[in-house]
Steps between C-alpha positions, in 0.01 A plus 500: 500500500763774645720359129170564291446889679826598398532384182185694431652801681831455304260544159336767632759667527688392173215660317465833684904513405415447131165703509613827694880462531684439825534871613099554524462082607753623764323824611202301525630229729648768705134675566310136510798448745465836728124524452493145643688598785296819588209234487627260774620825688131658514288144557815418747399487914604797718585243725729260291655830326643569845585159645732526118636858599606343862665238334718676288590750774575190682684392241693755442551554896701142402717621262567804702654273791668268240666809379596628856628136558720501228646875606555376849709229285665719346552720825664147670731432159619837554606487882619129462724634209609792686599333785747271219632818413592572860642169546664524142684799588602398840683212314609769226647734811712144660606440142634866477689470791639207436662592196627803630719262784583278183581836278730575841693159461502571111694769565773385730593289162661205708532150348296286806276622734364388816144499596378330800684180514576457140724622203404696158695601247464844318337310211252314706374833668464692178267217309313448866472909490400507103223199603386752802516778257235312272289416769478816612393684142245213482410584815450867422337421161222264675449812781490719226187275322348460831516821528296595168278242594409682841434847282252304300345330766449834696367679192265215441402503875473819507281546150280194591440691847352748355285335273367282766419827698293577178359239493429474862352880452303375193373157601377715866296791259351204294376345845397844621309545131320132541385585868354794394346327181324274778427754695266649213429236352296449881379808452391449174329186642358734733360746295304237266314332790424857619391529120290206550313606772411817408375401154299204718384707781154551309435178542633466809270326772226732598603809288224708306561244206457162648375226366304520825339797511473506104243245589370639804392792297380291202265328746393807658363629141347172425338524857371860427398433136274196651411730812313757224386251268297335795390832641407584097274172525348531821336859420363346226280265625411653822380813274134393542468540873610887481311819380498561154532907515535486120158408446172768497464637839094515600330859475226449769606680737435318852533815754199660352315187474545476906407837549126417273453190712519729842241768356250242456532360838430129567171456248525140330554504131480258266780319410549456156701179386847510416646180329772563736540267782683713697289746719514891412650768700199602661357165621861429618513815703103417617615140619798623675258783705236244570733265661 
């Protein structure tokens, strides 16, 4: 499968060569290749964006100590090979003396000499002071390289000092710069939940716009709307039972009938039949006086 995909790929791109040339096939891999990148960067986590950043400060906190290891090695090479150089020319300064006390018999120019308990001639001092004289140039020579070797070690102590101060200086602003990214990056947090909860605080539990009292209010209308509808209804039919001052008010006019019935004084009349069943005025007022 993986074989197949990049054979295909390999085509692809054989024919975008021969199509548009590599220069613009090029340009185009380059922006498929950064807009790609900006792509992971935007849909990556805060979270595993910064658990990357820590480890690459930590790595590079590494290589910072590596680096400070390898000047303290340097810083030991250089005291252990200054300390030769002490020890070099101490031998140099016994060698010099030496040859001065042989340079001293040298110059008495006497056939034999006697040193300690046994006998030298002339000849045998001069080669044993030419051998001493070697020893001491290659002596001086290897102080000399030693010596060289110190210079560059200091230099090099002393430039990779101050690197690793910069770097010290830098690596400390890159941790100040990452807490602080934190730090807002809290805030940040911070600010969107208090984003939240604003833009949700109108439905927020028993707020104006509740689901609650949205229907508390809905049932209050429906109650209301049924409330009128009912009291609509009821009107209606219990209209017959009430006085109907819309229809034509009688013209007799009942005051002056009482007074009549007074001037004539109690002298029986006839009563003349009313399909009414319901006595008159009169014979109601009569009844009531009689009783």
């Amino acid at each position: 499968m993986l074989k197949k995909i990049i054979i295909a790929a390999a085509v692809v791109l054989v024919l975008a060569i021969v199509i548009f040339g590599w220069p613009k096939t090029w340009s185009y891999l380059c922006g498929t290749q950064q807009i790609l990148n900006e792509e992971v960067d935007d849909r990556t986590p805060m979270r595993l964006e910064s658990a990357r950043i820590t480890a690459l400060i930590q790595k590079e906190n590494e290589a910072v100590l590596s680096y400070e290891d390898s000047i303290c090695d340097l810083e030991a090479r250089r005291d252990s090979t200054m300390r030769a150089i002490e020890e070099a020319r101490k031998k140099l300064q016994a060698e010099m003396d030496l040859l001065k006390r042989i340079k001293a018999l040298l110059d008495e120019k006497r056939e034999q000499y006697t040193i300690g308990r046994n006998t030298y001639t002339y000849a045998e001092v001069n080669a044993d002071a030419l051998e001493r004289i070697e020893a001491v140039k290659r002596m001086q020579e290897d102080i000399a390289f030693k010596q060289s070797l110190v210079n560059d070690l200091d230099r090099a102590v002393k430039q990779g000092r101050g690197s690793l101060a910069d770097a010290h200086k830098r690596l400390a602003e890159l941790n100040n710069a990452m807490e602080r990214l934190h730090a807002r990056d809290a805030n940040a947090d911070v600010r969107l939940q208090v984003a939240k909860l604003t833009n949700a605080i109108a439905g927020a539990p028993l707020s104006a716009d509740s689901e609650l009292e949205k229907a508390i209010r809905n049932y209050e209308r429906r109650v209301g709307t049924k409330e009128r509808r009912a009291a609509s209804r009821l009107m209606t039919s219990s209209g017959q039972f009430r006085i109907d001052y819309s229809a034509a008010m009688v013209t007799q006019d009942a005051s002056a009938e009482i007074d009549q019935l007074l001037a004539e004084g109690p002298v029986a009349k006839p009563v003349k039949a009313v399909s009414q069943t319901r006595p008159s005025a009169a014979e109601a007022l009569k009844d009531v006086s009689q009783d």
